[in-house]
C-alpha positions in Angstrom: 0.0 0.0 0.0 1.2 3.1 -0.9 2.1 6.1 1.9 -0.7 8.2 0.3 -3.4 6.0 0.8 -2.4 5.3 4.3 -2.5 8.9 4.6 -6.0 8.8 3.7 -7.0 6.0 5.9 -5.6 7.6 9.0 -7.1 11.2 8.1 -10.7 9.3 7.5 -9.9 7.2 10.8 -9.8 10.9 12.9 -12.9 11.7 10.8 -14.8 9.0 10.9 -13.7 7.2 13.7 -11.1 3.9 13.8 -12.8 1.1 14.0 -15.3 1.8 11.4 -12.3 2.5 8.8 -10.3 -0.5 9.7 -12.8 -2.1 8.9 -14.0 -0.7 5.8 -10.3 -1.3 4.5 -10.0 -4.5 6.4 -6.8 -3.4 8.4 -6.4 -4.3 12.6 -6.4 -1.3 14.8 -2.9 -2.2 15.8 -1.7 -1.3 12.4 -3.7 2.0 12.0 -1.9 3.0 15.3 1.0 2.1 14.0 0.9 4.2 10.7 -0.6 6.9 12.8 2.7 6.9 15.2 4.9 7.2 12.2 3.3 10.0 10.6 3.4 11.2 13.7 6.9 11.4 14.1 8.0 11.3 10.4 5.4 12.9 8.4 4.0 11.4 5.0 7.3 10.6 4.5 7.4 8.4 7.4 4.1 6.0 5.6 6.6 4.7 2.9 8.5 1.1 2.9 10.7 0.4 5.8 14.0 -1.2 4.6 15.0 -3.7 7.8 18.3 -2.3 9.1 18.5 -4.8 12.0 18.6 -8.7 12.8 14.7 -9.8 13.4 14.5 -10.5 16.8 13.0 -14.2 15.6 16.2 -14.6 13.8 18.5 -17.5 13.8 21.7 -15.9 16.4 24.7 -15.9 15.0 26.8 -17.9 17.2 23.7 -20.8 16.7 24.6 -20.6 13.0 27.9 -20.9 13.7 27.4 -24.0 15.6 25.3 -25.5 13.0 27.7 -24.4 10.5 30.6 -26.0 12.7 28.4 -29.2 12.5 27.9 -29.4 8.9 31.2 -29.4 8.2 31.9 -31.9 10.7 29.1 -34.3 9.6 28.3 -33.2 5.9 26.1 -36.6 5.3 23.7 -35.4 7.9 20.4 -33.5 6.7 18.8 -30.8 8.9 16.9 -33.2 10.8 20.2 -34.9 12.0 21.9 -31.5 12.4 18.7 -30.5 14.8 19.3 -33.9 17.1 23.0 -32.7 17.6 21.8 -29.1 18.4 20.0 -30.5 21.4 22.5 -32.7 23.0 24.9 -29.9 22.7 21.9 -27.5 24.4 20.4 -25.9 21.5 16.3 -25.9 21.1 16.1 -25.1 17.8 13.6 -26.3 14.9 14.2 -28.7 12.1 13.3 -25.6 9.8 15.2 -23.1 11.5 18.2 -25.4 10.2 17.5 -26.3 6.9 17.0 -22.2 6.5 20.4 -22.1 7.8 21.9 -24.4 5.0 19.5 -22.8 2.1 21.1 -19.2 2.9 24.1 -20.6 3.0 23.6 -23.1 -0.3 24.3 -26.3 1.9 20.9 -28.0 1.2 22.8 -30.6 -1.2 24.5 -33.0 0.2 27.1 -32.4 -2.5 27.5 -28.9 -1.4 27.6 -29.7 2.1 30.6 -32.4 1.2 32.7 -29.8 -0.7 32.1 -27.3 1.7 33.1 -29.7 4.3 36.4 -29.8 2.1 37.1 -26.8 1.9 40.4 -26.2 3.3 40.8 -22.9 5.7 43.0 -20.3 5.7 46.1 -20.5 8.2 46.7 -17.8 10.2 49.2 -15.3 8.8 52.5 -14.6 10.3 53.1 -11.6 8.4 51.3 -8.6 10.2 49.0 -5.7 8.1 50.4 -3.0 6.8 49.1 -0.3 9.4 50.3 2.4 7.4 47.7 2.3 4.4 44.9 0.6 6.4 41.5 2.3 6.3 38.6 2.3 8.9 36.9 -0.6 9.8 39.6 -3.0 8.1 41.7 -4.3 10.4 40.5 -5.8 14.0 42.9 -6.4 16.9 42.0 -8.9 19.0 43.3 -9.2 22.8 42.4 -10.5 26.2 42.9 -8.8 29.8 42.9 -10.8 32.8 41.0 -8.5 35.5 41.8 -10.6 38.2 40.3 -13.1 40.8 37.8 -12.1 43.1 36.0 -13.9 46.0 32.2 -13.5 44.4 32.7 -13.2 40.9 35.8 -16.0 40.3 38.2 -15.3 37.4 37.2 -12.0 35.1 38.6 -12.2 31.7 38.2 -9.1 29.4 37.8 -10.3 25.6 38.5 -7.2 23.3 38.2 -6.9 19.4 39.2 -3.3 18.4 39.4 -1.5 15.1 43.0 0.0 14.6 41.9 2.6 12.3 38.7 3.7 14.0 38.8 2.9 17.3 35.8 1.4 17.5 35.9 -1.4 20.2 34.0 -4.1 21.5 34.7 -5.8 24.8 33.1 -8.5 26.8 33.4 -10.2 30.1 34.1 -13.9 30.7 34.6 -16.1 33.7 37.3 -18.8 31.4 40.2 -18.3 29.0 38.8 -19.8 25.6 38.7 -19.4 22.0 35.0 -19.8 22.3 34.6 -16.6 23.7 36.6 -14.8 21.2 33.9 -16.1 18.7 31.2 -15.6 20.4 32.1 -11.6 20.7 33.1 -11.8 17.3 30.0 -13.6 15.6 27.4 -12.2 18.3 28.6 -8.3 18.4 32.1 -7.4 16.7 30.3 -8.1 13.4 27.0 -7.1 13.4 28.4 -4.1 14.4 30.9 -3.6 11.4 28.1 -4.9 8.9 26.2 -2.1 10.5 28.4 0.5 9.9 29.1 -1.2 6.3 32.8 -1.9 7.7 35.4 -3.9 5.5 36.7 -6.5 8.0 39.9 -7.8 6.1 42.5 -8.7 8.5 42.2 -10.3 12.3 45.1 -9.9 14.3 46.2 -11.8 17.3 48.9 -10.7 19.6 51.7 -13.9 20.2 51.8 -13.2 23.6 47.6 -13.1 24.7 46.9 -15.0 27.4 44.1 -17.1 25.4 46.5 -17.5 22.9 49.2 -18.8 24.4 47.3 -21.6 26.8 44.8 -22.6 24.1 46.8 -22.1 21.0 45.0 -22.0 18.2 42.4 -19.3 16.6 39.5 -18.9 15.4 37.7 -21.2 12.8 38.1 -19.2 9.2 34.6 -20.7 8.8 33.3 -18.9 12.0 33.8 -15.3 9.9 33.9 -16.7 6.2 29.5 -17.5 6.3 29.0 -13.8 7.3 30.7 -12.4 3.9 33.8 -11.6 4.9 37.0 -12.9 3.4 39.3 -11.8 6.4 42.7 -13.0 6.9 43.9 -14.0 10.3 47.0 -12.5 11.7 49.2 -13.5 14.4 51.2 -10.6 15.6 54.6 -11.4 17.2 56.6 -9.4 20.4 58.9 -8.7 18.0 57.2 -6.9 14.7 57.3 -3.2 15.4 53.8 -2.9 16.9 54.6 -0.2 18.8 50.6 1.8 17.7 49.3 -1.2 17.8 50.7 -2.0 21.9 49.9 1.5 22.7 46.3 1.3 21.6 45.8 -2.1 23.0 47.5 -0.3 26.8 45.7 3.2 26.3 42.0 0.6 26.0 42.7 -1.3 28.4 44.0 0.8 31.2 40.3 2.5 30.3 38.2 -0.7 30.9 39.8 -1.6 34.2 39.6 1.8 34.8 35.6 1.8 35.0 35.5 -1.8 35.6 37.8 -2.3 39.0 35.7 0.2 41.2 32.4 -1.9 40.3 34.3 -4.7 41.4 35.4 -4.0 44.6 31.8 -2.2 45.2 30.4 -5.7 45.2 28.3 -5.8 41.9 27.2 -9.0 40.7 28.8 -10.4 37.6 25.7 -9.8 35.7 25.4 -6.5 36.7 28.8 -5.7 35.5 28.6 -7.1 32.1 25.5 -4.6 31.8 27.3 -1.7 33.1 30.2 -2.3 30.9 27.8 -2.7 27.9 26.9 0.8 28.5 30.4 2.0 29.0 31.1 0.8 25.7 28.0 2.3 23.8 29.2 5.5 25.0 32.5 5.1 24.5 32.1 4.3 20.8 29.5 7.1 20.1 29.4 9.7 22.6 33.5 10.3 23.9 35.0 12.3 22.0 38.9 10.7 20.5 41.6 12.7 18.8 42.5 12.1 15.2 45.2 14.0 14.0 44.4 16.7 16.4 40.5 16.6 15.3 37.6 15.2 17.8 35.6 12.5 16.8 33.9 9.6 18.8 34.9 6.5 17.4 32.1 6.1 15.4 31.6 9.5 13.8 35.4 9.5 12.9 34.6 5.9 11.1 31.3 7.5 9.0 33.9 10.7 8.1 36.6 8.8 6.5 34.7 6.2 4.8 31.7 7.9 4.1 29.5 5.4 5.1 26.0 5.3 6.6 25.3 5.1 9.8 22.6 2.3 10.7 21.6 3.2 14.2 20.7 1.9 17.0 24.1 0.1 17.1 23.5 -0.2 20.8 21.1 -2.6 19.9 24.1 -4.9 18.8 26.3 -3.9 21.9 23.8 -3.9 24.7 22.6 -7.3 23.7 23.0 -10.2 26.4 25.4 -12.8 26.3 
């Protein structure tokens, strides 16, 4: 329907009264109200075709298509039905039809797909580094993890971080255990919604030699785990001896901010959960309220990434960093 005629309907509605002109044009109230809220807020304007900027809330999550993903490739013969029996012994409620929607978007309904893409070989993690000199925002992600400390109430607090290097832009999230897992589930369930968001051009992922995670578990992330969102990133595995001298001082400057806001909270007494919700809304601000300096010009984070690239900004990104984990 066309914004004009529901600019009709809602004029005759005030005129005639709403229930009467739903029904005449066989429309629920809740929709009338609904096209009545957006003109008032946005006008006539605001009665045309709404593009989807955001994940449906009914939405497959990312880190359950990762998993399913992770299955596939692990059992290639299996059909969705087998895939959703694995799901649940590994926790996951999820219908027979979420998971064959899964495979069609990504063209794994064929068992001979499924095999090739099972394969597929992955990409090994790069020792070279980026050259930081020519990259652009929203490009290159580095990828650390603080240890906060142990505490009597909370146990161990581990700070998982994946920052932009040209931008700024970070992402942090709190964990009780030192695990890859963790670095893909901030990376699938925030890092990149967030960059495809702000229609950011992940190419590289960089690991520093000497992170905690990386050093006990030793090994990164699945190239699957960020290939299936579009992005053909390379993974990077930065040594103490490349000159990452930006690249350390960025990584201290964030840091020393986190536990910064984060160690008074913690000796306060918050819960755990309370803390990953206060730090959620540390972050949103950080990344587009404070204001940074870039070559002597102030920007948040997120203003200085629309600037240089141009791109549109697809608020409300703190849908993507406030959500629960």
């Amino acid at each position: 329907m066309d914004k004009q005629l529901k600019f009709e309907i809602i004029i005759e509605g005030q005129k005639y009264g709403v229930t009467a002109t739903c029904k005449k044009h066989n429309i629920s109230r809740t929709l009338y109200y609904r096209w009545l809220k957006r003109y008032k807020t946005h006008g006539i304007e605001g009665l045309g075709k709404i593009e989807k900027s955001f994940t449906p809330v009914n939405k497959t999550k990312p880190e359950i298509v990762s998993t399913i993903l992770n299955l596939i490739k692990k059992h290639p013969k299996f059909g969705p039905r087998e895939i959703k029996y694995l799901l649940e012994e590994i926790g996951y409620d999820i219908s027979e039809s979420a998971v064959y929607n899964v495979m069609n978007r990504n063209n794994l309904t064929k068992r001979a797909k499924r095999l090739k893409f099972a394969n597929k070989s992955e990409k090994k993690a790069n020792r070279n580094y980026p050259d930081f000199g020519r990259i652009k925002s929203g490009e290159c992600w580095l990828c650390w993890t603080t240890f906060c400390g142990e505490f009597e109430a909370l146990g161990s607090i581990y700070a998982y971080t994946i920052f932009d290097y040209k931008s700024k832009i970070a992402c942090t999230r709190l964990y009780n255990q030192l695990s890859m897992k963790n670095f893909e589930d901030i990376l699938t369930g925030l890092a990149i919604p967030v960059a495809q968001s702000l229609s950011a051009e992940g190419k590289h992922l960089c690991f520093f030699d000497n992170d905690i995670t990386v050093k006990q578990k030793g090994s990164l992330l699945s190239y699957t785990t960020v290939q299936h969102f579009g992005y053909d990133i390379n993974v990077h595995m930065l040594k103490e001896s490349d000159d990452l001298t930006e690249a350390n001082e960025l990584r201290k400057e964030y840091t020393h901010r986190c536990l910064s806001f984060l160690m008074p909270l913690i000796y306060k007494g918050v819960s755990f959960n309370k803390l990953k919700i206060d730090l959620q809304s540390y972050i949103r601000d950080y990344n587009i309220k404070n204001k940074l300096s870039y070559n002597g010009e102030l920007y948040s984070p997120v203003e200085y990434h629309a600037k240089s690239t141009n791109a549109e900004v697809i608020l409300p990104l703190w849908a993507y960093i406030e959500r629960q984990y």
